[in-house]
N, C-alpha and C positions, 0 to 999 in steps of 0.2 A: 268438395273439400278444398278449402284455401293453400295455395303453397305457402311454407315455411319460409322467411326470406331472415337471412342473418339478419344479428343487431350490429351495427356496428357503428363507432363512435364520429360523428361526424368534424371530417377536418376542417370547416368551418369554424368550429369552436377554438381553432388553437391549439385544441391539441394534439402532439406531436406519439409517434410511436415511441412508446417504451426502447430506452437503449441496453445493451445488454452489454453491462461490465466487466473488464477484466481488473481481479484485487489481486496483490500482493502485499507480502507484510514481512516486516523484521521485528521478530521478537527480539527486545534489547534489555540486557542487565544492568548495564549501566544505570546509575541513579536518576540523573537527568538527562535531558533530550538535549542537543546541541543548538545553538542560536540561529535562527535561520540565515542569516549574514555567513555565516562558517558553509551549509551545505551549496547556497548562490556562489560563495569563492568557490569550492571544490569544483560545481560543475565548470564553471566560466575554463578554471585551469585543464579540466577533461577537452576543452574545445566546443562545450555545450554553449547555449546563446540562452538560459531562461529570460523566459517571459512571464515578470507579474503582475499583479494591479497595484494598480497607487497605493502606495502605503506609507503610516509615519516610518521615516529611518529608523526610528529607537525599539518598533515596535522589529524589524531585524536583527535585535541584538536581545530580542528576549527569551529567554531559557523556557518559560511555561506557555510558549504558543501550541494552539489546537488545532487548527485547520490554514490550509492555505493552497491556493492553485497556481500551478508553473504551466507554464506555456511552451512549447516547441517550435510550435509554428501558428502564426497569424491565422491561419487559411485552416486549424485544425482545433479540434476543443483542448482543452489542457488537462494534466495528469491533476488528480487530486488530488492533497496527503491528508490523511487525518491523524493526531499522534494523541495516546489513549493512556494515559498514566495507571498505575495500581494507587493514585490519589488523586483527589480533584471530579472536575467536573466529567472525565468521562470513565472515571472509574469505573464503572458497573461493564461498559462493554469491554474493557480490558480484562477484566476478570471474566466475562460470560467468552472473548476468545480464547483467554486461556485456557480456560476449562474444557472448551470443544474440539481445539488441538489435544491437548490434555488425552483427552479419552479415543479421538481418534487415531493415535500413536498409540495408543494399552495392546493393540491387537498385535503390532509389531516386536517380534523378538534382537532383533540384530542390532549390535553396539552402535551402529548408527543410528537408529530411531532410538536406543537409549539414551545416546546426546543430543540429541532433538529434544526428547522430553523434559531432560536436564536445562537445557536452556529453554524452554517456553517456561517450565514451573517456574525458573529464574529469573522471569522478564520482571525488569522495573516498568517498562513502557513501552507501547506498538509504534510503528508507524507502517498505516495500510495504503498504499496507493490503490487509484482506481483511473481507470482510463473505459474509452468508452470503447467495445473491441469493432463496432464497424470506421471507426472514423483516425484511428490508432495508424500511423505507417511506422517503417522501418527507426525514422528519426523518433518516433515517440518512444519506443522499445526501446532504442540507444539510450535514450534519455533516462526512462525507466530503470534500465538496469544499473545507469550511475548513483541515480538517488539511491537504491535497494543499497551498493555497494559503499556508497557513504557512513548509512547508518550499521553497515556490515564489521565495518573497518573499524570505523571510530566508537561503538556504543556496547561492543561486545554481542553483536546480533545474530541470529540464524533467519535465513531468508525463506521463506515460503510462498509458493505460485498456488492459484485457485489450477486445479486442475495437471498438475505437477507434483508438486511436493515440496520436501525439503532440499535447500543446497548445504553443502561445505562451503565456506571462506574459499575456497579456490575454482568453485562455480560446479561442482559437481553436483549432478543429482545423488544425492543420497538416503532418500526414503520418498521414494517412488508412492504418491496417492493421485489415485484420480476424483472426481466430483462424484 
């Protein structure tokens, strides 16, 4: 009888392993998303140093941007944001996380996962970062948790970690979920 020998994808081709993300996301009421110009000041003032790709300047002062990647450090991949309208082009997945927070807070009784609930049904718009969790250090997280607190601050948002949960505006955990 022949041995079995795994299949496995050969890295000749280029291709790379699979990275394994870490998302976060601020459900926000606020009607619009702020200009990306406004969240680059905020960091720069935190003592943050973002790092972005070439872009036209105007297109940082525009209110219906979808995607964009900030950098921390050269030598590391960059945080990704994607912001998710309840209109527009990425509507469908704003409405398919809403709904999936939605129903995974119905199980929780306590006034705090009921204002959880109240603001994700309230969300005008997400914004989900993604970092990639082996290549992430400390300054990524620092960085991470400023953006989270930007859109926290200014947009009327509730902060949620994959594997964490819900915060308070004052960084509390307060509705404890795990994956």
């Amino acid at each position: 009888m022949a041995k079995e020998l795994p299949i496995l994808p050969s890295a000749s081709q280029g291709d790379q392993p699979e990275d394994t993300f870490i998302y976060s996301r601020v459900f926000c009421s606020r009607e619009n998303s702020p200009p990306l110009r406004l969240l680059l000041d905020f960091l720069k003032s935190k003592g943050q140093i973002p790092l972005i790709p070439k872009m036209d300047p105007e297109a940082l002062d525009d209110w219906a941007w979808i995607q964009i990647s900030i950098g921390y450090s050269r030598e590391r991949k960059p945080i990704q944001l994607v912001c998710a309208r309840d209109r527009g082009s990425y509507q469908d997945v704003h409405q398919q996380e809403r709904d999936a927070f939605l129903e995974r807070l119905s199980i929780f009784d306590e006034i705090e996962a009921q204002l959880a609930r109240e603001c994700v049904s309230k969300s005008r718009f997400l914004v989900t970062t993604r970092m990639v969790q082996g290549d992430v250090t400390d300054e990524g997280y620092d960085m991470n948790g400023w953006i989270l607190e930007f859109f926290q601050e200014n947009c009327s948002g509730i902060v949620q970690i994959d594997g964490q949960g819900f915060f308070s505006p004052k960084g509390e955990l307060i509705v404890e979920m795990e994956d």
